[in-house]
C-alpha positions in Angstrom: 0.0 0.0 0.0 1.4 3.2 -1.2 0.7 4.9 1.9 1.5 2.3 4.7 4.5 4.8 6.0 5.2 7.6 7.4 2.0 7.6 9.3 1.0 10.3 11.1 -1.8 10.1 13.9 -3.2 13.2 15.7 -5.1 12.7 18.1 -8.3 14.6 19.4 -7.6 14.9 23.0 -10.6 16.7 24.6 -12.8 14.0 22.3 -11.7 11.3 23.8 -11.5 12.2 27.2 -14.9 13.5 27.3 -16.2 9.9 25.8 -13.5 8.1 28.6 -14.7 10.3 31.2 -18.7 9.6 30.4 -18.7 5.9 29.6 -17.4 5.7 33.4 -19.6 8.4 34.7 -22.9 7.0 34.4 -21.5 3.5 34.8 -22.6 1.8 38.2 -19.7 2.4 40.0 -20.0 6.5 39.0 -16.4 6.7 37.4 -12.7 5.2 38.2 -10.8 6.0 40.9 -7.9 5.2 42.6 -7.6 3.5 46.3 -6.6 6.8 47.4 -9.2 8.7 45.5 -7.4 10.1 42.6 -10.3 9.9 39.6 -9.4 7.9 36.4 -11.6 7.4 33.8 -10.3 9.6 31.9 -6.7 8.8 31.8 -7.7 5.0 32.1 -10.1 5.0 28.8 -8.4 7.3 26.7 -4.9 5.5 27.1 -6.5 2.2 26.5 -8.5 3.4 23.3 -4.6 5.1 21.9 -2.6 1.4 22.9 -6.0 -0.5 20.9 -4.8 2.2 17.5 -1.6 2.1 18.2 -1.8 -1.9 17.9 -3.9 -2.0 15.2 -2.7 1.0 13.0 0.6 1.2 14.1 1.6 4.9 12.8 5.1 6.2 12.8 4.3 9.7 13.9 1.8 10.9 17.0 1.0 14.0 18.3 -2.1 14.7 20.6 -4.5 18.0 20.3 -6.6 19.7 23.1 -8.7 23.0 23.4 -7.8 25.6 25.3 -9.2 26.4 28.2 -9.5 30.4 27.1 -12.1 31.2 24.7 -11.5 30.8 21.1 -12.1 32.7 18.2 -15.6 31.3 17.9 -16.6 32.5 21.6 -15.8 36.1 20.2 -17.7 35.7 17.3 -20.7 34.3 18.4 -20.9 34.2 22.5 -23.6 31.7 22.6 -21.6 29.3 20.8 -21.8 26.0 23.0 -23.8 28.0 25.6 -26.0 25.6 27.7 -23.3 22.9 28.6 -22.8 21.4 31.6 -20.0 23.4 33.6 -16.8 21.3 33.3 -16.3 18.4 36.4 -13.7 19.4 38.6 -12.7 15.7 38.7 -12.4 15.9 34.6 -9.6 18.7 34.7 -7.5 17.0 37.6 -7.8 13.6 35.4 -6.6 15.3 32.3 -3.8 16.7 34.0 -2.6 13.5 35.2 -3.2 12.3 32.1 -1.0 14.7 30.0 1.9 13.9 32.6 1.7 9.9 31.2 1.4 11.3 27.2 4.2 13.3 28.4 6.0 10.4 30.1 5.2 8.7 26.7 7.6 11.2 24.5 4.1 12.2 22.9 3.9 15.7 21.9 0.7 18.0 23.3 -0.3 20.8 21.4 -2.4 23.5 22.9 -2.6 26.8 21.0 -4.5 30.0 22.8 -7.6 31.1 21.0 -7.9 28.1 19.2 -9.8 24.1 19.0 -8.5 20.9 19.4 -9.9 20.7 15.8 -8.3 23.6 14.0 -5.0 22.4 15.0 -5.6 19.2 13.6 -7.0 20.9 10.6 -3.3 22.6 10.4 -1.3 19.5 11.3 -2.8 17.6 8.5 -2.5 20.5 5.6 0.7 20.9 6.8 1.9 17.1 7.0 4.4 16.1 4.7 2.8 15.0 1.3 4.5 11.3 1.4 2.8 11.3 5.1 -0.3 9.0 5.5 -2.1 11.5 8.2 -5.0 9.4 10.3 -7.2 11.2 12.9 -8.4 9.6 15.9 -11.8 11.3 17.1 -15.4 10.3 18.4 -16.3 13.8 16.7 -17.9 13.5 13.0 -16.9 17.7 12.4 -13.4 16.2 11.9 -15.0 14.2 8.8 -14.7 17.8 6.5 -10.4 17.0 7.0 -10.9 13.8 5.2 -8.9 15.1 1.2 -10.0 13.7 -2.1 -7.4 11.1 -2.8 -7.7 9.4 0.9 -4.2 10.6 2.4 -6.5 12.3 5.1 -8.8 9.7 6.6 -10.4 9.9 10.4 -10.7 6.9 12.6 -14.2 7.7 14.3 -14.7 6.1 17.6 -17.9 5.7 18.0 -20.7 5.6 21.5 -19.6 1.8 21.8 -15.8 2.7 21.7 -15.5 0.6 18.0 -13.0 2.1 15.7 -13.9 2.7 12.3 -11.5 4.2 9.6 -13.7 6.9 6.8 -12.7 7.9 3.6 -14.8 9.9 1.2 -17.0 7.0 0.6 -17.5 5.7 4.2 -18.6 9.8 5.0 -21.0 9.5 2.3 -22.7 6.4 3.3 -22.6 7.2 6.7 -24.5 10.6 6.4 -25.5 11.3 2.7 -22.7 13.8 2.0 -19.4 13.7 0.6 -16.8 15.3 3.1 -16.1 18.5 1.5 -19.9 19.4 2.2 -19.8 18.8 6.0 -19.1 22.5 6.3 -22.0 23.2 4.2 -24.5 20.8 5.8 -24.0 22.6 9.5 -24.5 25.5 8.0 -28.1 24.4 6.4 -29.1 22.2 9.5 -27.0 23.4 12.4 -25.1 21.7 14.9 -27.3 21.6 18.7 -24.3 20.4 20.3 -22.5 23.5 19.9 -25.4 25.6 19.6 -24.5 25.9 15.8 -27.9 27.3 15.1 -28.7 26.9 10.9 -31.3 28.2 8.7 -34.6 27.4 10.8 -36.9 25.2 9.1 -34.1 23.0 7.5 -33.4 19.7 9.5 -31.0 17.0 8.4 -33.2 15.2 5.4 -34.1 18.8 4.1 -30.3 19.8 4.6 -29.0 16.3 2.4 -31.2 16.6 -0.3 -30.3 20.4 -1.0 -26.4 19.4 -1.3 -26.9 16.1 -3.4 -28.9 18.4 -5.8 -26.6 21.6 -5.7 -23.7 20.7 -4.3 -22.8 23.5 -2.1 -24.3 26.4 0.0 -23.3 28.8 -2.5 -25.0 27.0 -5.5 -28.4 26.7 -3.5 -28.3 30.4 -2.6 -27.6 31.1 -6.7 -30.6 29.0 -7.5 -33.1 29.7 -5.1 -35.5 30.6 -7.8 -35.5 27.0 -8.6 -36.9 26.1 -5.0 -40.2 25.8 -4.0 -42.4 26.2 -1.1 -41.3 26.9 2.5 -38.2 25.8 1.9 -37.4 28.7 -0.2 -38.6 31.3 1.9 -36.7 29.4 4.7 -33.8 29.6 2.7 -34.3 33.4 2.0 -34.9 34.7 5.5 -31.7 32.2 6.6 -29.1 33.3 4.5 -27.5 35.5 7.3 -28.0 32.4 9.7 -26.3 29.9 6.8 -22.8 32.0 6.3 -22.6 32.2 10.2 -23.5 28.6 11.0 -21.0 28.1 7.8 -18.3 30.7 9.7 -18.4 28.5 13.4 -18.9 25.2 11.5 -15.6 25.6 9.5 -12.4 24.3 11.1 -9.6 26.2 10.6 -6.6 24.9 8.6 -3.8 27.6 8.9 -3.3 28.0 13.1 -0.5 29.7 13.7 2.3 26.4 13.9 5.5 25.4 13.2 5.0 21.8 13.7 8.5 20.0 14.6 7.6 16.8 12.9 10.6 15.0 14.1 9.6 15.2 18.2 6.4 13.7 16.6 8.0 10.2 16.1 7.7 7.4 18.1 11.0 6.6 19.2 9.7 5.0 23.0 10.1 6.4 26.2 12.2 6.1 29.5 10.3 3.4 31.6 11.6 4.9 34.4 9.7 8.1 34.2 6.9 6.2 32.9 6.1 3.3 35.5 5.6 5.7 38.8 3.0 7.8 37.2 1.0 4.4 35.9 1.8 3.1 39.8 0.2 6.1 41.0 -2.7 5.5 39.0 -2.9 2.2 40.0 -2.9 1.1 36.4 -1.1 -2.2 36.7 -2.8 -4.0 33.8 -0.5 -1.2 31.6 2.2 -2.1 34.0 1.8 -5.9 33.2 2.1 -4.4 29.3 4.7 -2.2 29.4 7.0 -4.2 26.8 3.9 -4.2 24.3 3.5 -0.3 24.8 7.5 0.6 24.5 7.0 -1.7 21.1 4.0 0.1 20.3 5.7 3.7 20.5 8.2 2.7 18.5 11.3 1.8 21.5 12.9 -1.4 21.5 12.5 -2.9 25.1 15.6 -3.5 27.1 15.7 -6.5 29.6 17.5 -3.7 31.4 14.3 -1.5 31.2 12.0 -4.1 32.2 13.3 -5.5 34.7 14.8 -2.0 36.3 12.8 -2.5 39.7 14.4 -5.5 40.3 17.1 -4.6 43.1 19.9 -7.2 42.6 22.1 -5.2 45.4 21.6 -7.4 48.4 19.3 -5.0 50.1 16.1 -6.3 50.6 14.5 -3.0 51.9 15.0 -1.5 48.4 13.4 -4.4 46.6 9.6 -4.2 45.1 7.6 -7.0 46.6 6.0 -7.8 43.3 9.9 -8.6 41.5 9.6 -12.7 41.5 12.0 -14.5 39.9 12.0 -18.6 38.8 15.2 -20.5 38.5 15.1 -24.4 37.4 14.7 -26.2 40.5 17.3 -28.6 39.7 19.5 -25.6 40.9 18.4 -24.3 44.1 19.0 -21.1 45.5 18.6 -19.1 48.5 15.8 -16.0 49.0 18.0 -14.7 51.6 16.2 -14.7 54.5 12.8 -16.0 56.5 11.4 -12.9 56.0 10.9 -13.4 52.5 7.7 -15.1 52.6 7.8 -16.7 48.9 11.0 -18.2 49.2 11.5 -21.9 48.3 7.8 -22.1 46.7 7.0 -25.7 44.8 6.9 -25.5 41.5 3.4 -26.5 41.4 2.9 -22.6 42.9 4.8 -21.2 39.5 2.8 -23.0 37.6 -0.6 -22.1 39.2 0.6 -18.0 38.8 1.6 -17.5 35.8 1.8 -21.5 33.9 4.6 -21.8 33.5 6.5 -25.5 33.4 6.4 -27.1 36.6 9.7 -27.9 37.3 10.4 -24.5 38.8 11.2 -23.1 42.3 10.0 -19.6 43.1 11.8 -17.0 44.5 11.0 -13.8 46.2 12.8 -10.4 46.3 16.3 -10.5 45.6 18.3 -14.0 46.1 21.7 -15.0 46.0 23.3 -18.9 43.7 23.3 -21.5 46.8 25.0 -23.7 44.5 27.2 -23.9 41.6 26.2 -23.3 38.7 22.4 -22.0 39.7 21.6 -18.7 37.2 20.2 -15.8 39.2 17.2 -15.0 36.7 14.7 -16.5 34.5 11.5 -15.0 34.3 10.4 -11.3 36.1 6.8 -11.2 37.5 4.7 -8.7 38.4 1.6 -8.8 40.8 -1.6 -7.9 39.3 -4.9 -8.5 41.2 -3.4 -10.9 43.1 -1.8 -13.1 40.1 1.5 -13.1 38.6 2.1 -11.7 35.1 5.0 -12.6 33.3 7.1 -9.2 32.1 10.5 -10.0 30.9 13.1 -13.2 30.8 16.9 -13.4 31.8 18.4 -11.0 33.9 20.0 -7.7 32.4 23.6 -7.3 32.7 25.1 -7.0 35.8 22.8 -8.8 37.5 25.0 -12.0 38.3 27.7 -9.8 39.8 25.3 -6.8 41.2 25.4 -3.3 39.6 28.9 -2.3 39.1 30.2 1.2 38.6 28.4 3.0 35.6 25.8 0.5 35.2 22.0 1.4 34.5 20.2 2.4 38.0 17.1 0.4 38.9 14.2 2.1 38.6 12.2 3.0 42.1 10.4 0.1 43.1 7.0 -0.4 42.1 4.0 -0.5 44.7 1.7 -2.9 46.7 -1.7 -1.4 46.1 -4.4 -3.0 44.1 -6.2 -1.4 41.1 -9.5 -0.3 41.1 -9.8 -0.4 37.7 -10.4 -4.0 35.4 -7.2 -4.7 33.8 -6.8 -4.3 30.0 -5.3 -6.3 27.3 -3.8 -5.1 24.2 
């Protein structure tokens, strides 16, 4: 396929949070928080809906857009445009924070831009993209359709109220809602848009609003033939024209924002785990723990044993060692946990298998553990503890680990927490 790479994905950030934040809102349990009360859902639904794309789509390039919290250009020129929403949760802006530190964490730019949408700098970012760039944009928002280009380099992946991915092109636009994509613009401006108080030419619904456009084509050829149109619709159409190029005005995303988009910070090149695992700890998101290989493979880094298994403390000091770093050995070759305070140590191998399946002819170890006898590896396989099971996150020890960290070497990364997650683990 001629455009398979580069592959740019931008992202609609305030589009996706919203949908995260809601599909947990009116859920029974009233949204996702943590044990210690730090909401989630948004930072919980939108990351697992970008890993699903990521996975699936796997684009070279990603940057992530959200509005700006001062009003736009739109609020000055109309200032009942989205009037009547709900005021803003206070437990939605605290979750997007957090959430921009992980997209952060995850070497993924953020682009806000004062005055403007999430959807004008989109508009910019794929008009200014490269022309050998396949450009994809990730939204639950059907405005973004008007972006999609003639020839299919610019195509939108719609989530949708049942968080299913869809990918449009000029045909899947048309089927979807009548039009082609270069008449979105056009078809706000005739029907309006309620959910930003867009308001249209009154009298003209959706069906009314279709049939105009698949006759004239645009706004502008059903204002020159007006003398063609019967009825009420005509006099509708009369008396609306003001209504129509304003509706047309607030329904139009913008496609020049001011930018100078530094395409190269835009590739996925990974991330430090280090920086990345505390935040996800604090979130209590320890199904993306469990996944962390699949997501540096996903942005594009190539994961280290030395990353993965970087809260592992091979030093001797069993204070500075995460209770969840469990290692198996072949139980031919015993070793020794160090100590009766290490409450794993010297497990059957009927326990490994139980955890995490693997072969039974293991011993399990817990904490850090020193060779008992010749010849006995220190290493094997790394688990982590996720809702009380053991998930399998790296195999073999990085280097250094047989002789302890030696002068220079990679620092482990701080240990990794106890506490259980509130929310249902995830796969990708």
């Amino acid at each position: 396929m001629a455009w398979q790479t580069p592959t740019l994905l931008l992202v609609d950030g305030h589009s996706l949070a919203y949908r995260s934040f809601y599909a947990f809102a009116y859920s029974r349990e009233g949204g996702l928080r943590t044990s210690t009360g730090i909401p989630t859902s948004v930072s919980f639904g939108f990351l697992k809906s970008l890993l699903e794309v990521l996975d699936k789509y796997t684009p070279t390039h990603v940057a992530v857009a959200f509005d700006t919290r001062q009003p736009t250009f739109r609020h000055e020129a109309d200032e009942t445009y989205k009037s009547g929403r709900p005021e803003t949760p206070p437990e939605f802006i605290e979750d997007v924070e957090n959430l921009k530190q992980v997209l952060t964490a995850l070497r993924i730019p953020i682009l806000v831009v004062p005055g403007f949408e999430a959807d004008d700098i989109l508009g910019t970012l794929s008009r200014l993209a490269p022309q050998d760039y396949r450009v994809q944009i990730l939204s639950g928002d059907q405005d973004l359709f008007q972006l999609i280009d003639t020839d299919g380099r610019v195509r939108v992946l719609h989530l949708n109220s049942k968080d299913r991915i869809s990918e449009f092109g000029p045909e899947q636009v048309k089927e979807k809602l009548g039009i082609w994509p270069w008449q979105v613009v056009d078809y706000k401006a005739l029907c309006g848009d309620p959910s930003d108080n867009i308001p249209g030419v009154k009298g003209i619904g959706p069906k009314r609003a279709v049939e105009l456009l698949e006759r004239y084509g645009s706004l502008d050829e059903i204002f020159d033939h007006l003398d063609e149109i019967q009825g009420k619709v005509q006099q509708y159409l009369k008396e609306g024209i003001p209504a129509a190029h304003h509706s047309q005005f607030m329904a139009r995303i913008k496609c020049d924002v001011p930018l100078s988009p530094d395409w190269e910070s835009m590739k996925l090149t990974g991330f430090d785990q280090a920086e990345l695992l505390p935040l996800l700890e604090k979130l209590e998101f320890h199904s993306f723990i469990a996944q962390v290989r699949k997501i540096q493979t996903a942005l594009g880094g190539i994961p280290t044993e030395a990353e993965v298994v970087g809260a592992f403390n091979p030093t001797g000091d069993p204070a500075n060692a995460p209770d969840e770093a469990l290692w198996f050995c072949p139980r031919s070759r015993p070793f020794s946990a160090g100590g009766a305070h290490h409450r794993y140590a010297g497990a059957t191998g009927a326990v490994a298998a139980r955890a995490v399946g693997l072969p039974r002819n293991c011993s399990l170890g817990y904490r850090n553990y020193q060779p008992r006898s010749t010849g006995c590896p220190i290493g094997g396989d790394r688990l982590l503890l996720v809702r009380g099971r053991y998930r399998l996150l790296a195999h073999r020890p990085p280097p250094g680990i047989q002789s302890g960290l030696g002068a220079g070497e990679t620092k482990p990364a701080a240990p990794l927490g106890r506490s259980q997650p509130t929310q249902k683990p995830t796969e990708l």
